[in-house]
C-alpha positions as CSV (number, residue, x, y, z in Angstrom):
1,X,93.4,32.2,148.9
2,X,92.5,35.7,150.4
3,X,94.4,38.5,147.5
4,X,93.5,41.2,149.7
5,X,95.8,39.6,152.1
6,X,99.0,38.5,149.4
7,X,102.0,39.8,151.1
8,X,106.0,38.8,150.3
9,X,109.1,39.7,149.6
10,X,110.2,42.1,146.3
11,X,113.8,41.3,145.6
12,X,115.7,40.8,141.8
13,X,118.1,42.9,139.8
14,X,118.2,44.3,136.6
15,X,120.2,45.8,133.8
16,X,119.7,47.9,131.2
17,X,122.1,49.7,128.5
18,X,120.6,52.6,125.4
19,X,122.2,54.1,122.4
20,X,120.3,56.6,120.5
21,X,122.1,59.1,118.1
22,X,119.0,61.2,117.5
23,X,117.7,62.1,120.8
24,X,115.9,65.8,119.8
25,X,116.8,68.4,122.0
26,X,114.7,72.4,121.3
27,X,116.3,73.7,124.8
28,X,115.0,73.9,128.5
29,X,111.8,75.3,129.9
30,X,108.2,76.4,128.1
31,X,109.5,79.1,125.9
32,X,111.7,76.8,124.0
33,X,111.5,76.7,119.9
34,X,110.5,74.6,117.6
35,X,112.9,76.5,115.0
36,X,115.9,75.8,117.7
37,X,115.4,72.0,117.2
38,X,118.6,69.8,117.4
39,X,120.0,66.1,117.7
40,X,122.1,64.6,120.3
41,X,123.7,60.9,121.0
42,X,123.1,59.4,124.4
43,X,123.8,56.2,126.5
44,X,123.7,54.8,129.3
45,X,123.9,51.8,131.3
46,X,122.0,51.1,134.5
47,X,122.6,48.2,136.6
48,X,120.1,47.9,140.1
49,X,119.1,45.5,142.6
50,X,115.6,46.2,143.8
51,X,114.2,44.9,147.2
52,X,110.5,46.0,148.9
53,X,107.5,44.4,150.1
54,X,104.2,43.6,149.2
55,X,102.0,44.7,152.0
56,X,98.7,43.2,150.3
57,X,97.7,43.2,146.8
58,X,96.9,46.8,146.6
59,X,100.0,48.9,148.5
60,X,103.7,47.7,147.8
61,X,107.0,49.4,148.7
62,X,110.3,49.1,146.9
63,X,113.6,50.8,146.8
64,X,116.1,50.5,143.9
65,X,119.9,50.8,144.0
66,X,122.4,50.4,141.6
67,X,125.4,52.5,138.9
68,X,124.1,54.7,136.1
69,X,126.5,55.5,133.8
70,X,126.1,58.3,131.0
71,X,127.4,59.3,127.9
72,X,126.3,62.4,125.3
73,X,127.6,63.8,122.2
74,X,127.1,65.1,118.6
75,X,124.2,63.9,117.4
76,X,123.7,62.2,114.0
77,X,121.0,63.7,111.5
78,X,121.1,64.7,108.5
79,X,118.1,67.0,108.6
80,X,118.4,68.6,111.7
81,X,121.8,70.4,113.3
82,X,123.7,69.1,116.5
83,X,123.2,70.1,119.5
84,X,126.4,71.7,120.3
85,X,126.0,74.0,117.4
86,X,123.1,75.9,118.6
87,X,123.9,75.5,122.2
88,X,126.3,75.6,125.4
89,X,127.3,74.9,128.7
90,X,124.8,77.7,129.7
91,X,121.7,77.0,127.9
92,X,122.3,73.1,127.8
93,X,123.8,72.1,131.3
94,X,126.1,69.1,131.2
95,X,127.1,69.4,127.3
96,X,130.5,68.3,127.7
97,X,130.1,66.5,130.9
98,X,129.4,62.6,131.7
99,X,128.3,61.9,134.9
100,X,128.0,58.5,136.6
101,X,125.9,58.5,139.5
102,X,125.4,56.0,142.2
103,X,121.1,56.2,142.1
104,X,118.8,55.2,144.7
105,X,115.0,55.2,144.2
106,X,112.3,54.7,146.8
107,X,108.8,53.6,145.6
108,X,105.2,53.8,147.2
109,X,102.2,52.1,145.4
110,X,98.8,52.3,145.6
111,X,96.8,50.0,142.9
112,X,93.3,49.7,143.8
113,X,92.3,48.6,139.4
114,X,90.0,46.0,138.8
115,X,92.4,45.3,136.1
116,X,95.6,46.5,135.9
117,X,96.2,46.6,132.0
118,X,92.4,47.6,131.3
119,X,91.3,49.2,134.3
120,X,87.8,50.1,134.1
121,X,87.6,51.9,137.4
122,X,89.5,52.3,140.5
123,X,93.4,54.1,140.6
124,X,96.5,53.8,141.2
125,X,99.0,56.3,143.0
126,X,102.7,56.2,142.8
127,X,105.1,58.7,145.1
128,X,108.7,58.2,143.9
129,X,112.1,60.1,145.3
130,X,115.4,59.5,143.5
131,X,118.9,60.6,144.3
132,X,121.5,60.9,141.7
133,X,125.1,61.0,143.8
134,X,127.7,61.7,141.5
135,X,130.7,59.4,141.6
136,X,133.3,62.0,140.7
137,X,132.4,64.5,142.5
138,X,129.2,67.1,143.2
139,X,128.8,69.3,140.3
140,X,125.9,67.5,138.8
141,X,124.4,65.9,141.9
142,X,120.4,66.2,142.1
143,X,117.4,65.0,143.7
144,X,113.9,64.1,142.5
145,X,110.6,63.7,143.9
146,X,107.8,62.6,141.5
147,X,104.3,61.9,142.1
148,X,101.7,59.9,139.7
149,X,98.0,59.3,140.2
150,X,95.7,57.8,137.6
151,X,92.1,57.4,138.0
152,X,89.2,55.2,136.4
153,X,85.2,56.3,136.4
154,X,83.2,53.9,134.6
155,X,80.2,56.3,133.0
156,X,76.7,53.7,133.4
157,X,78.7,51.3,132.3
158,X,82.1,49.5,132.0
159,X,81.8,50.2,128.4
160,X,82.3,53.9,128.6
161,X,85.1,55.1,130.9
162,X,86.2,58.6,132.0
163,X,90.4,58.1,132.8
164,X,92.2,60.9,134.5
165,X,95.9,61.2,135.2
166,X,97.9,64.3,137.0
167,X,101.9,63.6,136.9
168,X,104.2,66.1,138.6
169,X,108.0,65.8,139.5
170,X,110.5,68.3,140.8
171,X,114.3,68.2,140.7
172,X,116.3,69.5,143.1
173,X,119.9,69.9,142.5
174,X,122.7,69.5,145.1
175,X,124.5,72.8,146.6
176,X,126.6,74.7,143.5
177,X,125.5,71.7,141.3
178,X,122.8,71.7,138.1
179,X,121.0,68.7,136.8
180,X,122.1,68.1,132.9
181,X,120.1,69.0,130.0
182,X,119.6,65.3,129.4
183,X,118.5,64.2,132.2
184,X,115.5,66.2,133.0
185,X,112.5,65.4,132.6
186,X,110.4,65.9,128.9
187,X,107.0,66.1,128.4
188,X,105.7,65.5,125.2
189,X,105.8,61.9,123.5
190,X,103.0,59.1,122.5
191,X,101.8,59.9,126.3
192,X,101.8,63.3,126.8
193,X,100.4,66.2,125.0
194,X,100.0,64.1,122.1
195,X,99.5,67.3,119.7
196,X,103.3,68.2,120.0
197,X,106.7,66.8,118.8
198,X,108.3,64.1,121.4
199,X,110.2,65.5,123.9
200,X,109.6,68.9,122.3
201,X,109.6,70.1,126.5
202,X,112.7,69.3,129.1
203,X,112.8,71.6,132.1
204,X,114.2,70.5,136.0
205,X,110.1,70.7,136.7
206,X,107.1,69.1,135.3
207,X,103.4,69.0,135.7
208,X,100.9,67.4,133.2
209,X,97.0,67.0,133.9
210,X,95.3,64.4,131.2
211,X,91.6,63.0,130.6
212,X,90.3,60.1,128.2
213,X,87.0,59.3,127.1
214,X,87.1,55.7,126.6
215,X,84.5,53.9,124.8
216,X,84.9,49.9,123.9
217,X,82.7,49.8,120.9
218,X,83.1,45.8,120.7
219,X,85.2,43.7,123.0
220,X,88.3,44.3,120.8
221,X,88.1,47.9,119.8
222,X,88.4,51.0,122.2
223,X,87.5,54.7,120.6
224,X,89.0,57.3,122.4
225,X,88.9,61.3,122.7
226,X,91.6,62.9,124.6
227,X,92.3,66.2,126.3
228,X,96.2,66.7,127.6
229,X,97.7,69.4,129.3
230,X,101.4,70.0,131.0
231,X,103.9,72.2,131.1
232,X,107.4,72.3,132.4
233,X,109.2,75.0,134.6
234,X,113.2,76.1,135.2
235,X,114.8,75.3,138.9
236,X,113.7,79.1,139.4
237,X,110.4,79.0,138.4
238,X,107.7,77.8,140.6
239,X,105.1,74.7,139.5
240,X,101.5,77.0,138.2
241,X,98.6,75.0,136.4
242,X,97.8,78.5,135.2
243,X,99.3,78.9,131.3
244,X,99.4,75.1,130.5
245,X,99.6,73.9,126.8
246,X,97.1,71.6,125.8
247,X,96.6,69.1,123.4
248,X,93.8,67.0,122.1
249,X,93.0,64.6,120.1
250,X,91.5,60.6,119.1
251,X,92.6,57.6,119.0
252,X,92.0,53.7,118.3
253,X,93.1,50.9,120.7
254,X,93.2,47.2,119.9
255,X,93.1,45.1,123.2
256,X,91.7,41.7,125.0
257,X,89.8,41.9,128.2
258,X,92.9,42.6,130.3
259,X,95.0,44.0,128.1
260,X,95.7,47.0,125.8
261,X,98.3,46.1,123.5
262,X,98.2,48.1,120.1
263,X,97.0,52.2,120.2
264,X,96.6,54.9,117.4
265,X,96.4,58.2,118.4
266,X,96.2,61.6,116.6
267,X,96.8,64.7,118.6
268,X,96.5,68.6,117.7
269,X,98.5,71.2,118.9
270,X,98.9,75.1,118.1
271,X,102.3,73.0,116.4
272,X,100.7,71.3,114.4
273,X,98.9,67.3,113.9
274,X,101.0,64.3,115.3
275,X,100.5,60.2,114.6
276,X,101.6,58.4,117.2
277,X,100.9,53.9,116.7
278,X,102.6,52.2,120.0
279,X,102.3,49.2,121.5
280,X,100.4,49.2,125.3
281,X,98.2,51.5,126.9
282,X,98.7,55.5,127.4
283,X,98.5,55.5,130.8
């Protein structure tokens, strides 16, 4: 059989449903404080049907519809305050609001890895757009449009691999309506700037440039050094590489020859040291 050539039909549905009482929340855009940290509970439930086509092996197309309902509140912590006591409607968006949305998602990828889960060379490109229509009426409406490219350059050998990733989305809310504090984007987590707190950065725009040094040092061990960078901007503010925080750091990865499926990372920031042990690769 020719894989260059595999082609067919995408088409399933899914469902998903999250409760977390401790989602951290330090308030929107770069010059957010680490002193200003706070908790909030979130849910949601998503239900989708998703339809597309594999053109060949390497490009595919999908588009994803379905319900997304939401739910926020107090969080629950002990340590740390809740989020409507340091906050409001006007420096959290959506505080006392739960929107359901109707979403739609459209999908292009580009996978040109020798192997997907332990790519040694090649990349992959994704460009996404999503609409979030609320059911009850407009007020916190938005749009996103999201781009992801990863590369792979083995360095004289497929022992020692340079990986590069750039990730940038943009949201873009409806006429009179905002996007809520929850639902945009955060950087900062076990794959992004690894040297800070996770989601220690939500803002309506995101851009975040990353490079790894991978070395397999035997077939099941992976040393890694790290450089990430990102930032995120308000819906006023306009996307600049120029002033990005950084983060670096090392890591250990346990994995077969087509898979990573257990990483240790340590990252630095001007925040401080962060562990982060996951399960799967970092990007």
């Amino acid at each position: 059989m020719d894989h260059d050539n595999a082609h067919g039909l995408i088409l399933y549905g899914a469902f998903r449903a999250r409760n977390h009482t401790r989602e951290r929340f330090y308030g929107l855009g770069d010059d957010s404080r680490p002193e200003d940290l706070t908790v909030f509970g979130y849910a949601d439930e998503l239900g989708e049907v998703v339809a597309g086509w594999q053109f060949t092996r390497h490009l595919s197309l999908n588009v994803r519809g379905g319900y997304l309902g939401t739910s926020s509140g107090p969080g629950d912590d002990r340590e740390s305050p809740s989020v409507e006591t340091v906050f409001d409607e006007e420096t959290a968006p959506g505080l006392n609001a739960d929107p359901d949305y109707l979403r739609l998602v459209a999908q292009v990828f580009l996978d040109r890895r020798d192997v997907p889960f332990n790519p040694h060379r090649g990349f992959v490109a994704t460009v996404a757009y999503a609409r979030f229509d609320e059911r009850d009426g407009d007020a916190w409406s938005f749009d996103r449009f999201a781009f992801d490219v990863r590369g792979y350059v083995p360095l004289g050998s497929v022992q020692r691999v340079l990986a590069v990733r750039a990730y940038a989305s943009a949201d873009d809310p409806h006429e009179g309506a905002q996007v809520p504090f929850y639902m945009q984007e955060a950087l900062s987590n076990s794959r992004t700037l690894r040297g800070y707190d996770s989601f220690r950065f939500r803002g309506e725009k995101l851009v975040s440039l990353q490079a790894e040094y991978r070395w397999e040092a035997a077939p099941a061990i992976e040393l890694v050094a790290f450089v990430d960078s990102g930032r995120v901007f308000r819906e006023d503010e306009d996307i600049d590489i120029e002033g990005l925080r950084a983060t670096w750091g090392g890591g250990l990865r346990l994995k077969t020859w087509n898979k990573t499926f257990v990483r240790f990372d340590v990252g630095t920031s001007d925040e401080g040291t962060r562990v982060y042990l996951r399960f799967g690769p970092s990007y």
